[in-house]
MIMARLO-563956 format. One line per 8 residues: number of its first residue (from 0); for each residue x, y, z of N, C-alpha, C. Coordinates in nm, 4 decimals. Layout:
# MIMARLO-563956
NUM) X,Y,Z,X,Y,Z,X,Y,Z  ...
//
This chain:
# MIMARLO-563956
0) 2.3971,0.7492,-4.8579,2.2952,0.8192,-4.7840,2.1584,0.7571,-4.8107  2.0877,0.7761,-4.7406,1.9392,0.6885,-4.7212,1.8521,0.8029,-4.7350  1.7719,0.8281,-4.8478,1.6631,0.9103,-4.8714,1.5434,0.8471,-4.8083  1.4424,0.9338,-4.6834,1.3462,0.9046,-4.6548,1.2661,1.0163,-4.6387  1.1379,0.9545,-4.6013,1.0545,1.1060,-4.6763,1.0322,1.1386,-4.4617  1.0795,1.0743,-4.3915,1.0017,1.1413,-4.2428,1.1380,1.0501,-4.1434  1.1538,1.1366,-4.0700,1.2944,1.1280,-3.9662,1.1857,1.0898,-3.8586  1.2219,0.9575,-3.8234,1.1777,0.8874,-3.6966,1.2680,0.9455,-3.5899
8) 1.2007,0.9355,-3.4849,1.2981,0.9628,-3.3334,1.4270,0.8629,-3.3406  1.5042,0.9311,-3.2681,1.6124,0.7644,-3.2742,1.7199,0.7976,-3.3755  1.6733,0.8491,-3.5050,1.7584,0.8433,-3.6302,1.8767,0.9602,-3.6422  2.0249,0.8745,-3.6707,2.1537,0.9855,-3.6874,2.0784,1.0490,-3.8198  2.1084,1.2237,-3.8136,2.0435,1.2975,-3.8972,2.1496,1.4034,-3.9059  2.1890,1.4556,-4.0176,2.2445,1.5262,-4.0562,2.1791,1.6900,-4.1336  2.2422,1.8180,-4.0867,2.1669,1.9491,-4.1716,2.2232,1.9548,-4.3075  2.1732,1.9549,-4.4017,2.2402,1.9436,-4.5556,2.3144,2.1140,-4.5715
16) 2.2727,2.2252,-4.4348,2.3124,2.3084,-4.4967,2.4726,2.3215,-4.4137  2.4448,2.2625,-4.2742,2.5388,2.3394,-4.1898,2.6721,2.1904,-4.1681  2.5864,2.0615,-4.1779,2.7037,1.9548,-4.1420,2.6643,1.8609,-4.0014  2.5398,1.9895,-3.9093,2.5759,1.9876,-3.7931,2.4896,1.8097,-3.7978  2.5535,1.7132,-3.7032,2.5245,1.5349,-3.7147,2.4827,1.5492,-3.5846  2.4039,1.4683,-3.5832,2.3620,1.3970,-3.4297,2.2234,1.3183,-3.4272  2.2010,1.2333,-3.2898,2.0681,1.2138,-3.2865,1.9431,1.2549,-3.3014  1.8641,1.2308,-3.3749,1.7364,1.2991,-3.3502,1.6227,1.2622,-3.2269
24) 1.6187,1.3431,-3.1206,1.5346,1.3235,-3.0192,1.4086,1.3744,-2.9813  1.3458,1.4258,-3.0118,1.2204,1.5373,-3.0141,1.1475,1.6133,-3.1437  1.0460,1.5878,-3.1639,0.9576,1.6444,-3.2637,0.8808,1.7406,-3.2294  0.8973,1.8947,-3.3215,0.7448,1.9874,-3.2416,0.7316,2.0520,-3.3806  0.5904,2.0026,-3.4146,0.5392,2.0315,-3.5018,0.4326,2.2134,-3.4424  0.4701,2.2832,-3.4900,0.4105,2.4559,-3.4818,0.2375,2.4641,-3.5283  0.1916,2.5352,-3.4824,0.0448,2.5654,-3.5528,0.0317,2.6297,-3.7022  0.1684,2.6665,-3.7494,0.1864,2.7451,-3.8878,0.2296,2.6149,-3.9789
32) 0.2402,2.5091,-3.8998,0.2988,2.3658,-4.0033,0.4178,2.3904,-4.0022  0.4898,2.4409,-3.9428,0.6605,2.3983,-3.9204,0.6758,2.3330,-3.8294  0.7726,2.2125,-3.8563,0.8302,2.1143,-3.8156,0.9516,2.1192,-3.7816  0.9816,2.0943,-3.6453,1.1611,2.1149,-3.6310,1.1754,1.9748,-3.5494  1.3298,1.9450,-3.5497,1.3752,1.8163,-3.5217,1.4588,1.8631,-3.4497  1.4490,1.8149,-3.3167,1.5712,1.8482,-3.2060,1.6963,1.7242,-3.2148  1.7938,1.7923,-3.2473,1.9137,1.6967,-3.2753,2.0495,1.7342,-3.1770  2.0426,1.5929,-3.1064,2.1771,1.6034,-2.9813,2.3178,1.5563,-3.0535
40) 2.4322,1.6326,-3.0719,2.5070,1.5829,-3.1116,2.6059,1.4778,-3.0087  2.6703,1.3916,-3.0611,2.7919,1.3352,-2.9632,2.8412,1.4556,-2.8318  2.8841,1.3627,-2.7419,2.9590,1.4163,-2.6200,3.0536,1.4807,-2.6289  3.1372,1.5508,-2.6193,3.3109,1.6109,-2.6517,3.3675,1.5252,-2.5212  3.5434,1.5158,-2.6014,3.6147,1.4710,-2.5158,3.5724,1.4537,-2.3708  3.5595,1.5402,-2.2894,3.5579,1.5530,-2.1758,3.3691,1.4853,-2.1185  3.3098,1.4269,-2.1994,3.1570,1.3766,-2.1802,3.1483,1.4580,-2.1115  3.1155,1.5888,-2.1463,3.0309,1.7110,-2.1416,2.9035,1.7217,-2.2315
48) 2.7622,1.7040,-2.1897,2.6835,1.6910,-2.3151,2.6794,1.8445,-2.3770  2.6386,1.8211,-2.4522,2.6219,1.9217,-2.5040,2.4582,1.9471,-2.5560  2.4019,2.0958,-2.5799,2.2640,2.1344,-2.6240,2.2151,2.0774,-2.6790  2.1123,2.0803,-2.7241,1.9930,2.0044,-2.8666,1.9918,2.1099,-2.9164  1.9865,2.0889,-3.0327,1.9837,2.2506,-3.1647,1.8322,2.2117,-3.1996  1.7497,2.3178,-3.2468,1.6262,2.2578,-3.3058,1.6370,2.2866,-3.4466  1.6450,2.2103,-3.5405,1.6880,2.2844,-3.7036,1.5054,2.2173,-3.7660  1.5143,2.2745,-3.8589,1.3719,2.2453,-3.9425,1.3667,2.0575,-3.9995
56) 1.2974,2.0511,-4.0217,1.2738,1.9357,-4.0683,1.3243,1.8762,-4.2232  1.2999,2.0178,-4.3350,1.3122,2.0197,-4.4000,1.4600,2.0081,-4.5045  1.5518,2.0340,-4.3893,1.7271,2.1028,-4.3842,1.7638,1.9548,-4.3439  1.7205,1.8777,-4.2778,1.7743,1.7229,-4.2239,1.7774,1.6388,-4.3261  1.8638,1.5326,-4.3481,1.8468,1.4239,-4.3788,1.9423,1.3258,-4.2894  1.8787,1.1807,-4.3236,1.8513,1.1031,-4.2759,2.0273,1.0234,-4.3009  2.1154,0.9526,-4.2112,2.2445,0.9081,-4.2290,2.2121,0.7860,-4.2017  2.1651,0.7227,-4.0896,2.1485,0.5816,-4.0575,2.0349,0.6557,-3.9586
64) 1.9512,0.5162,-4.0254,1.7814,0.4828,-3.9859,1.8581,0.4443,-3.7958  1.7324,0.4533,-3.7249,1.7357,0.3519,-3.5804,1.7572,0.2133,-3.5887  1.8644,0.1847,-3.4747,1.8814,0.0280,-3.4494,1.7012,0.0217,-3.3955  1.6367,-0.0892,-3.4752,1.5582,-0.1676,-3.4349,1.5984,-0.3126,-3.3323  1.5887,-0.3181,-3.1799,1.6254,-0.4825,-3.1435,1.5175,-0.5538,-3.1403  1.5775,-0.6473,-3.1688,1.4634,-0.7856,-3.1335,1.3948,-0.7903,-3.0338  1.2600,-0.8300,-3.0093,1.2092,-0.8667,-2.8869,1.2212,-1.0086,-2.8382  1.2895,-1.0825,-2.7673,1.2258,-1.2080,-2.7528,1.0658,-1.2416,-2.7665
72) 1.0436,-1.3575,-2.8025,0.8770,-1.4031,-2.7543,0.8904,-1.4861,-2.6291  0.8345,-1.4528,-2.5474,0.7533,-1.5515,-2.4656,0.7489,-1.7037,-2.4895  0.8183,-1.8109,-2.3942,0.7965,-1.9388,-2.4100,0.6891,-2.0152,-2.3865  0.6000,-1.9512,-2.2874,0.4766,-1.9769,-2.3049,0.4482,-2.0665,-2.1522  0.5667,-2.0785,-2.1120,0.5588,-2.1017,-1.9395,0.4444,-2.0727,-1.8813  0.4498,-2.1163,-1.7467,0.3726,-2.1301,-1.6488,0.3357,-1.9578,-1.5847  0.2360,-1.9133,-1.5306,0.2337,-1.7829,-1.5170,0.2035,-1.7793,-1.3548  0.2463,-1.6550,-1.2750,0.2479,-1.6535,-1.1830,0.1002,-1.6646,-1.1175
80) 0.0681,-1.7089,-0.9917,-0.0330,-1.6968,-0.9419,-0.0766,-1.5600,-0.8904  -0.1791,-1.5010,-0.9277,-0.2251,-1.3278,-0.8699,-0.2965,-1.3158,-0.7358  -0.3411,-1.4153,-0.6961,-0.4695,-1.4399,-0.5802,-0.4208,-1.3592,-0.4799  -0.3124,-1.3904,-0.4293,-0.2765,-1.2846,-0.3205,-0.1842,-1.1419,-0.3380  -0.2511,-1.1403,-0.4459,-0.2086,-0.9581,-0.4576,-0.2783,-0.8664,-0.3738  -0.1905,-0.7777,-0.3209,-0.2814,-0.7004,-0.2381,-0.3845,-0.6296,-0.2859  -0.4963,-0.6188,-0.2147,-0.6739,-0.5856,-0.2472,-0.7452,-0.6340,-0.2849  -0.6693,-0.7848,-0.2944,-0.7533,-0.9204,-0.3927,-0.8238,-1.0327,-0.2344
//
């Protein structure tokens, strides 16, 4: 398990109390300072989605961080001409 101190969007997250696993997709931080993490679990058989639960922030931890991908860079090619864009 991967101890981190803040659940990025993106990240499989687990409730330490209930089991319940899934993505973490949505952050809403309250005016009282509670923090909840909306977590979508997998599809069932039938790819039926299923709800987002909102559990606290505090009850989550972290299973596997987000795939980060690569960006390509830029080769540095030739760039298109703009002149005849329309309103130009």
């Amino acid at each position: 398990m991967i101890k981190m101190t803040e659940i990025k969007l993106g990240d499989k997250v687990r409730c330490k109390y209930t089991g319940f696993t899934g993505l973490a997709t949505a952050k809403t931080e309250f005016i009282n300072g509670c923090i909840q993490i909306l977590v979508l679990p997998k599809a069932d058989k039938n790819n039926k989605m299923p709800e987002e639960v909102g559990i606290d922030s505090q009850s989550l931890e972290v299973i596997e961080p987000k795939k980060v991908q690569q960006v390509k860079k830029r080769n540095g090619g030739a760039m298109r001409k703009v002149m005849r864009m329309r309103g130009f």
